[in-house]
C-alpha positions as CSV (number, residue, x, y, z in Angstrom):
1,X,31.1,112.5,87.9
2,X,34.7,112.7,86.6
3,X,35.3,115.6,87.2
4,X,34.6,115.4,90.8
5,X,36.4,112.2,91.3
6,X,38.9,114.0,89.7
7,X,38.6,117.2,91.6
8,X,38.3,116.0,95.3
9,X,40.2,112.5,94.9
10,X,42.7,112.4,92.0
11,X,44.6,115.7,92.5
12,X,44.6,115.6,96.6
13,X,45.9,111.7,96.5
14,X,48.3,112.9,94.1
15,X,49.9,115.1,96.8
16,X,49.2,112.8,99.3
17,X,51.4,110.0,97.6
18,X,53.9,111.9,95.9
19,X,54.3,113.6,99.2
20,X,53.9,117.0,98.0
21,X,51.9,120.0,99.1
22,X,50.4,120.9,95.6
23,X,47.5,122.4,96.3
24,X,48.2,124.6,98.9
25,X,50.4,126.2,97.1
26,X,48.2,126.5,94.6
27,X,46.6,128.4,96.5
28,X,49.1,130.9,98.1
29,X,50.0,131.3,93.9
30,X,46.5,132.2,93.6
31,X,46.8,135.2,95.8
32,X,50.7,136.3,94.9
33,X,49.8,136.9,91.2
34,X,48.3,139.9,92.3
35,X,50.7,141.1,94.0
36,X,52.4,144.4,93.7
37,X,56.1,144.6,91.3
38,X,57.7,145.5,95.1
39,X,55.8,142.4,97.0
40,X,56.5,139.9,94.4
41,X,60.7,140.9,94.4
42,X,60.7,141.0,98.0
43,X,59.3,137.3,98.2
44,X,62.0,136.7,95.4
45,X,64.8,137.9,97.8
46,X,63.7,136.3,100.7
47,X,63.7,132.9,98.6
48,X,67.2,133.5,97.5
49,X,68.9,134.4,100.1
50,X,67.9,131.3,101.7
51,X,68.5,129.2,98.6
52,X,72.0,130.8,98.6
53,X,73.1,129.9,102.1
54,X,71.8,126.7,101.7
55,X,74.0,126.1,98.8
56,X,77.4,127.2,100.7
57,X,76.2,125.2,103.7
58,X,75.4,122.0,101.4
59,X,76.3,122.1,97.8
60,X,80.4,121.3,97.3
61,X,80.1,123.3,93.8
62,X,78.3,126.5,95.4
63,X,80.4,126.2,98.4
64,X,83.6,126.3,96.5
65,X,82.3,128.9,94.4
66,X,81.3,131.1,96.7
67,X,84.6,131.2,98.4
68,X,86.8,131.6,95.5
69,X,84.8,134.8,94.6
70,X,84.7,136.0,98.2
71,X,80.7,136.0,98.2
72,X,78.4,137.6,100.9
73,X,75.4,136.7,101.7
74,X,74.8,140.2,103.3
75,X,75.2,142.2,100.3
76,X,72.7,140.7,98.5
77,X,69.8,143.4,99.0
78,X,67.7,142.7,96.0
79,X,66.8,140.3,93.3
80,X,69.1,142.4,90.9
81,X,72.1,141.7,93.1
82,X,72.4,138.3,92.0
83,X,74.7,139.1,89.0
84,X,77.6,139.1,91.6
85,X,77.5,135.0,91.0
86,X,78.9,133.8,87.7
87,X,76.7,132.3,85.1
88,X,76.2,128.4,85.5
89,X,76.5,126.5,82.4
90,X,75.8,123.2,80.8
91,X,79.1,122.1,80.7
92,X,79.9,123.1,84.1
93,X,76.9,120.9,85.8
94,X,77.9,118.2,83.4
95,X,81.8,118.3,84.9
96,X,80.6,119.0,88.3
97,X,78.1,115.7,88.8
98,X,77.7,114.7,91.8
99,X,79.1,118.2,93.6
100,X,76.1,119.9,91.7
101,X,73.9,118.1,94.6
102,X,73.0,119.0,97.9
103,X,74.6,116.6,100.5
104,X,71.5,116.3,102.5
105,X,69.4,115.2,100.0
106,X,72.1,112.5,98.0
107,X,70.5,109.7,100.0
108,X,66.6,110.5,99.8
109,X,64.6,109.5,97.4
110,X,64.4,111.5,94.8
111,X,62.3,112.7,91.1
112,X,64.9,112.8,88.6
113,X,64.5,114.0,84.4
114,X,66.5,114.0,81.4
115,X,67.6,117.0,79.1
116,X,67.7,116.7,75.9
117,X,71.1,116.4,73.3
118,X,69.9,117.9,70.2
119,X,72.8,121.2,70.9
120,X,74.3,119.5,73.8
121,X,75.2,116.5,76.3
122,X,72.2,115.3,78.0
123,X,72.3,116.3,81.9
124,X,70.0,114.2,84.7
125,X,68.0,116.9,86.8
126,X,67.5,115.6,90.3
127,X,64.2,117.3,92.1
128,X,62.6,117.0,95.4
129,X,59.0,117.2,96.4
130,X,59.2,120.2,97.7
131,X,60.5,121.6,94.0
132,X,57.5,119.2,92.5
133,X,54.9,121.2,94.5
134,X,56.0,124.7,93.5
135,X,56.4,123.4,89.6
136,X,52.9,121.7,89.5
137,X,51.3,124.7,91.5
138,X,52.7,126.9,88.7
139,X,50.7,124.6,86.2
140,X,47.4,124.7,87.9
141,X,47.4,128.3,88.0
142,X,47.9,128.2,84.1
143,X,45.2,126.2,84.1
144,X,42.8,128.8,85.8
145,X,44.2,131.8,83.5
146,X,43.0,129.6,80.1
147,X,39.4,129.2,82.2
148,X,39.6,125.4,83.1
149,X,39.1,123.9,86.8
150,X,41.0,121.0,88.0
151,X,39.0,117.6,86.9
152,X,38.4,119.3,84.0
153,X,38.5,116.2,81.0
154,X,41.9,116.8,79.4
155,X,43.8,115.2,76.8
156,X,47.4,115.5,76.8
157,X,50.0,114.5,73.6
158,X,52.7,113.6,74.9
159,X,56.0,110.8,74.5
160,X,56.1,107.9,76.1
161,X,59.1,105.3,77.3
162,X,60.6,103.8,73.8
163,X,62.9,101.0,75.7
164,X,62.2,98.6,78.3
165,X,59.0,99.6,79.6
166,X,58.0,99.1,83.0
167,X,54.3,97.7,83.3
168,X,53.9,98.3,86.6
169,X,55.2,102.4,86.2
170,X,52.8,102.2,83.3
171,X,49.9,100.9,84.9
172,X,49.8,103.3,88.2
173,X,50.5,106.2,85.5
174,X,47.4,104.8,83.9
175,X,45.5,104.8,87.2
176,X,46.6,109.0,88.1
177,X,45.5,109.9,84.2
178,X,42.0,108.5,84.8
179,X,41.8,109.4,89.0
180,X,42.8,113.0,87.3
181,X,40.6,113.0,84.2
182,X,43.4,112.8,81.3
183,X,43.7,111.0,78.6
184,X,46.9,110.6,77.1
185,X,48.3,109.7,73.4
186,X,51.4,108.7,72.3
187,X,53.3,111.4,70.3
188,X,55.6,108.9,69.3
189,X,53.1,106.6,67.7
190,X,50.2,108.8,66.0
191,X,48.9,107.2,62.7
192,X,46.0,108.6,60.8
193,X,43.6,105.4,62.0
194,X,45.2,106.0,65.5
195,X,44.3,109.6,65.4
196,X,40.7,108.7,64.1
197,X,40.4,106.1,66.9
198,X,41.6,108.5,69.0
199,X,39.1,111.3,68.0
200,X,35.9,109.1,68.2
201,X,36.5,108.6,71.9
202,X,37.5,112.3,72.6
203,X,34.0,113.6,71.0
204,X,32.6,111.1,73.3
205,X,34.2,112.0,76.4
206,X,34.5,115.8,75.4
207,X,37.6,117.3,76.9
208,X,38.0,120.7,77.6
209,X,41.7,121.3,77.1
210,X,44.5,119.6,74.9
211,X,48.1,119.9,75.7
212,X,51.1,118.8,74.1
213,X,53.9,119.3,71.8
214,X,53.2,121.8,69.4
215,X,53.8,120.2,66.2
216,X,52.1,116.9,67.6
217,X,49.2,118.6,68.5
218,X,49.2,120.5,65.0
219,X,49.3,117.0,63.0
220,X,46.6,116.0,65.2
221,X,44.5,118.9,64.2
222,X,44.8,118.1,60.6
223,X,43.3,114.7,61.0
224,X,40.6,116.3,63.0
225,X,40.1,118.6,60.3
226,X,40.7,116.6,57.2
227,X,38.4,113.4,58.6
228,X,35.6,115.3,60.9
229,X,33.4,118.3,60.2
230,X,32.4,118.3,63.8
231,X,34.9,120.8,66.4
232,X,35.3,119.4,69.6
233,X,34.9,123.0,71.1
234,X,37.7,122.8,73.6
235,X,38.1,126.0,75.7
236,X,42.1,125.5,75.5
237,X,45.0,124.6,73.6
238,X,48.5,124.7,75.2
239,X,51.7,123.8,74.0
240,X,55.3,123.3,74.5
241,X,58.7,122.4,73.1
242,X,58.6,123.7,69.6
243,X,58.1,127.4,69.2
244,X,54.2,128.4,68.5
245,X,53.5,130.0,65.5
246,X,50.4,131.9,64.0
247,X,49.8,129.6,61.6
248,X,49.5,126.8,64.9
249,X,47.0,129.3,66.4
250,X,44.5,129.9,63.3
251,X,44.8,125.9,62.6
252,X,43.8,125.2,66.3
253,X,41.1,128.1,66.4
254,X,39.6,126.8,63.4
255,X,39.6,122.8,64.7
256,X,39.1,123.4,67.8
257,X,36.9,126.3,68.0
258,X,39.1,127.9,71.4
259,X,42.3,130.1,72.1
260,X,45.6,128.6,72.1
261,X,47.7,129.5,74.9
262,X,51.9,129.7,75.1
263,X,54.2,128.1,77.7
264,X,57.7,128.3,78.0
265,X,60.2,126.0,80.4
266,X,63.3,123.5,80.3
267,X,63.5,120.7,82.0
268,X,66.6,122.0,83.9
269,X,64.2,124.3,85.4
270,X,60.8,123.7,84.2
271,X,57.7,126.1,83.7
272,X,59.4,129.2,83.5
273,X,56.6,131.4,81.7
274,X,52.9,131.0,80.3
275,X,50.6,133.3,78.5
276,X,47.0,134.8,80.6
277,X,44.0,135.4,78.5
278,X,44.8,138.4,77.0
279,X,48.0,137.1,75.0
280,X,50.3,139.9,75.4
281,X,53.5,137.8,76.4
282,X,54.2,135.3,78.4
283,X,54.0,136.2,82.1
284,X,57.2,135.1,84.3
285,X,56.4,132.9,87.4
286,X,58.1,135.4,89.7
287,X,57.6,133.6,92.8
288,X,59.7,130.7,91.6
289,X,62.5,131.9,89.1
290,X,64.3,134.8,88.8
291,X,64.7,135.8,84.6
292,X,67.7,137.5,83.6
293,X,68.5,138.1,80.0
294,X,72.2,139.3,78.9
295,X,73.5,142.3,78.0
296,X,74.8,142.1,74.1
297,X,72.4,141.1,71.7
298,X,73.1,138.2,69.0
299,X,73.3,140.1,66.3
300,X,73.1,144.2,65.3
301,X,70.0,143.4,63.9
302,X,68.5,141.7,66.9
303,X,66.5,142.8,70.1
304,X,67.0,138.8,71.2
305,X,69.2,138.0,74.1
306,X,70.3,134.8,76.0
307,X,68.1,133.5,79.2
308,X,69.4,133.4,82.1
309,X,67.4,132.2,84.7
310,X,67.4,131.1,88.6
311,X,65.5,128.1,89.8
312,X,64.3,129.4,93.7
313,X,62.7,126.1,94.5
314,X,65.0,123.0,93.8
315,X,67.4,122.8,96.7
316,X,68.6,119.2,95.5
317,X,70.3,120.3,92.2
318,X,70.5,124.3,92.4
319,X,70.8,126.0,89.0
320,X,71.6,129.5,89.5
321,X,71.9,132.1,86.7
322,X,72.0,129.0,84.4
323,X,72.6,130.1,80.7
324,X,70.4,127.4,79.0
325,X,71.0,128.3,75.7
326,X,67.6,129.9,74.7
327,X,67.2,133.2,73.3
328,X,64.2,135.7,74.1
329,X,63.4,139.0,72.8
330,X,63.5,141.8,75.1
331,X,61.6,141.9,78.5
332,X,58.0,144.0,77.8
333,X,58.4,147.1,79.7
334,X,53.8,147.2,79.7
335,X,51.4,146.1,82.1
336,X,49.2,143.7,80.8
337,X,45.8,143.7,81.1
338,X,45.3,141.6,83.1
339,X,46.4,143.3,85.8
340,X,49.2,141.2,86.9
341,X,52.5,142.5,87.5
342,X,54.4,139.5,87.0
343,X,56.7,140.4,84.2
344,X,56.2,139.7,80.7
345,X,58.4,138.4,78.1
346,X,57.5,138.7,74.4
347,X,59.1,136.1,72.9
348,X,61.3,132.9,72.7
349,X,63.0,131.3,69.9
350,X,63.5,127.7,71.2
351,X,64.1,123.8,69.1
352,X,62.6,123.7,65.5
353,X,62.0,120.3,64.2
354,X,59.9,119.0,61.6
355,X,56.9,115.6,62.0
356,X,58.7,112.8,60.3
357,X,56.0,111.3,57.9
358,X,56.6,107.2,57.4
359,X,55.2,105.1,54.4
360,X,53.1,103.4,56.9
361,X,51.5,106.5,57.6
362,X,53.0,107.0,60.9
363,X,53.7,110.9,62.2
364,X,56.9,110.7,64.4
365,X,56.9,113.5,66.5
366,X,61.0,115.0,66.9
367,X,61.8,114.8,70.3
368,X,61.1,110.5,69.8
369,X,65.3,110.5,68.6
370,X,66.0,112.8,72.0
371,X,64.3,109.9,74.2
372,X,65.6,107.1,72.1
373,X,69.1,108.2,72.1
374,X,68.6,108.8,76.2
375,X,66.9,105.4,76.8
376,X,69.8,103.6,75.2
377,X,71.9,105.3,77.8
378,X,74.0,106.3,74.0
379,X,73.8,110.1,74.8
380,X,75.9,109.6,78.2
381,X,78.2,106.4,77.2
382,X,79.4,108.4,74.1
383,X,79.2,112.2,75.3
384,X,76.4,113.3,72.3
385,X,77.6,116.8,71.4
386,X,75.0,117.2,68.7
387,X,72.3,115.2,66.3
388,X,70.6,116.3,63.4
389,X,67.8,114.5,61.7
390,X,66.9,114.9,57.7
391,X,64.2,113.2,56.2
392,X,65.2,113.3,52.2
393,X,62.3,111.2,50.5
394,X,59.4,109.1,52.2
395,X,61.9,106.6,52.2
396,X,65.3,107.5,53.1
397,X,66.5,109.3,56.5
398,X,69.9,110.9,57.1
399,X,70.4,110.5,61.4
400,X,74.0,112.9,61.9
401,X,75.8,112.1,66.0
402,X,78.7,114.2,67.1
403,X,79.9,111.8,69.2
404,X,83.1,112.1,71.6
405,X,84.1,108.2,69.7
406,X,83.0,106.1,67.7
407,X,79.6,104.4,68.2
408,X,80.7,100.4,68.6
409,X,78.8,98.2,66.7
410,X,76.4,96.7,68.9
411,X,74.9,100.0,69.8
412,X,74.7,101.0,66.1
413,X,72.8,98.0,66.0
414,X,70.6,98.5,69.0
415,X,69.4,101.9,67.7
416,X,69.1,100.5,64.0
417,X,66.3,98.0,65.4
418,X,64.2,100.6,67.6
419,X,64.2,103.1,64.0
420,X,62.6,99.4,62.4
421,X,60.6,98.9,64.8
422,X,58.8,102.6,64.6
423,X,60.1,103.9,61.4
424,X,59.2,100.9,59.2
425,X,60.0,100.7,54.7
426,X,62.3,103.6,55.5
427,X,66.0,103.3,54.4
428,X,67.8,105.2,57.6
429,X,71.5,105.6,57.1
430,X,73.6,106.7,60.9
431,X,76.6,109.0,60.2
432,X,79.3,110.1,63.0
433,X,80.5,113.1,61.9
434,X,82.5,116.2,63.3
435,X,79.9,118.7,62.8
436,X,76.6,120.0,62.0
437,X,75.7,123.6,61.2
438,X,73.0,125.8,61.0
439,X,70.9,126.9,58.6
440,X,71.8,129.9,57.0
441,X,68.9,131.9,59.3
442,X,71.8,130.6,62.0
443,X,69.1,128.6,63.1
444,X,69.4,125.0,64.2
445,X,66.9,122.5,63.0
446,X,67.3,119.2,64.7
447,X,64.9,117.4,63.2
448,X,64.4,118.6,59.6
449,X,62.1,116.9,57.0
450,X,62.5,117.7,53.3
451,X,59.2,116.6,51.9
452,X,57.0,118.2,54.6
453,X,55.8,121.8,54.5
454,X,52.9,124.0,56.2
């Protein structure tokens, strides 16, 4: 019965009161993944051009641009052709602000998310519904290629608002999980009895797909596995934000009992790249980004490049050949089996952090600091360069800010009393300090837990 609530009244009054076309789209994505390499670059094209004279038409950054470096539309003939536009960067949206959006669409109303700071400032990315529908499209087609339907019972591990939370927000969020058959858990709060709790009602209702951070879904498969013999038999695991490793994959295989599958996006442009069924790479979503990587490599040693990629869908806040700071390895040059031709990458090396493990017996999942320090607006007032978590005992945590100045007293405060409130018995010490490096891997590890290892 769920499911078909789900199926032929949650998703199509989704799109009917978020204004967006979802499912139709959904359906012309059905039919362009199997299109041919020249199809699929000529719909590219024909998207960019037009999201390139839109930006000289509307967009003050673009439009400046463009006619510093003497750009024609005309000689762009291909996809490839966009390397005639400089790379965008973090910094430069962050100094451009306001001149980053299109002037027809500063006074509509508008979806807007956060970034995180972990390497960097924290930008607001400002999206339309038109940009909602290709993004969510993208995601029901992933859902497809791990062999679920929509309605499908789904549980989904994910963060929720730390400060100041709207009941009202909450409640219709509340209302769109059930009319859409998902039930959510807080990655930010998952204790051991929470997780049991949890795990009684999911054998009851029997989901067929979890989805979540990757190392919040991983400490949830533990408890599953340390507390109940039983698998749940899902037919798919997918997850973001940390990278996926093999050891993730066994683990979920052997709590599970189903395939894991690999997605990769930012929020600056969102789901850039998921893994098919047969697990060769991660196919690109063609129809909506164009994926560039650079030419030198980071090191001798290394096949990995930068991204850059090309957001063909948000017309509100173009990014184009934004440099986002993630490194892939080189572009498969194989068909997969599948039979797609939507081109593969093989790999990304994104954030590492490490579960924080409380006294209490609370699991903090990482990105909790990234929403705290963007809730209490800290990351903008004070420029956050950089932060760096270390647990050093069960009791004692290390929180490093590169700040632009120093953090004023009530704010030191204001933080101090949300870390009480979900990191309680632990000692936390906040340091302002001019720098953080890497490891010695020249890997950055933003939230790193000394006492904790798989």
């Amino acid at each position: 019965m769920r499911r078909l609530i789900a199926k032929n009244i949650g998703y199509p009054l989704y799109d009917l009161v978020t204004k967006c076309n979802i499912l139709q789209t959904s359906e012309f994505l059905e039919k362009t993944q199997w299109w041919s390499k020249e199809k699929l670059e000529n719909l590219q094209l024909i998207k960019l051009k037009k999201l390139l004279k839109h930006c000289y038409e509307n967009v003050p950054y673009y439009h400046k641009l463009f006619k510093k470096i003497n750009f024609n539309l005309e000689r762009i003939k291909s996809p490839k052709d966009i390397k005639k536009i400089p790379i965008l960067t973090k910094d430069i949206v962050k100094n451009q602000g306001s001149h980053m959006i299109s002037q027809i669409h500063i006074n509509k109303s508008l979806n807007f998310s956060t970034t995180g700071g972990t390497t960097g400032s924290p930008l607001i990315v400002f999206r339309d519904s038109y940009s909602e529908s290709w993004l969510r499209a993208s995601f029901y087609r992933f859902y497809k290629w791990m062999g679920l339907n929509l309605g499908d019972p789904r549980v989904t591990i994910w963060g929720q608002r730390i400060i100041g939370k709207n009941y009202k927000i909450q409640f219709l969020k509340n209302v769109s999980d059930w009319l859409k058959n998902d039930y959510r858990i807080n990655a930010f709060n998952i204790s051991t009895e929470k997780s049991i709790k949890h795990l009684k009602k999911l054998y009851k209702i029997q989901p067929l797909h979890i989805h979540g951070y990757c190392n919040a879904v991983y400490n949830f498969a533990l408890i599953a596995e340390k507390y109940f013999k039983k698998k749940l038999n899902l037919k798919a695991v997918s997850t973001t934000c940390e990278v996926l490793q093999d050891f993730h994959r066994k683990k979920f295989k052997d709590v599970f009992g189903c395939e894991t599958f690999n997605q990769y996006g930012c929020v600056e442009i969102n789901l850039i790249a998921q893994e098919c069924n047969y697990h060769q790479g991660l196919h690109i979503n063609q129809e909506s980004v164009i994926f560039e990587v650079m030419d030198e490599k980071i090191n001798t040693n290394s096949r990995s490049r930068k991204v850059i990629i090309t957001d063909l869908d948000n017309f509100v806040m173009p990014f184009i050949r934004y440099q986002n700071g993630d490194i892939c390895t080189l572009l498969s040059n194989k068909k997969c089996p599948c039979g797609r031709e939507l081109p593969l990458i093989k790999n990304i090396e994104g954030r590492i952090g490490d579960i924080i493990c409380t006294p209490t017996g609370v699991a903090l999942h990482p990105e909790f600091f990234t929403h705290l320090l963007n809730e209490s607006k800290i990351s903008f007032k004070y420029n956050l360069k950089k932060y760096q978590v270390i647990q050093e005992s069960q009791l004692e945590l290390i929180w490093n800010l590169v700040l632009d100045r120093k953090l004023n007293n009530n704010d030191k405060k204001s933080l101090e009393m949300y870390i009480e409130k979900f990191l309680p018995a632990m000692d936390v010490k906040i340091n302002i300090v001019d720098e953080i490096p890497n490891e010695k891997s020249g890997k950055f590890i933003y939230v790193k837990s000394k006492i904790r290892n798989h």
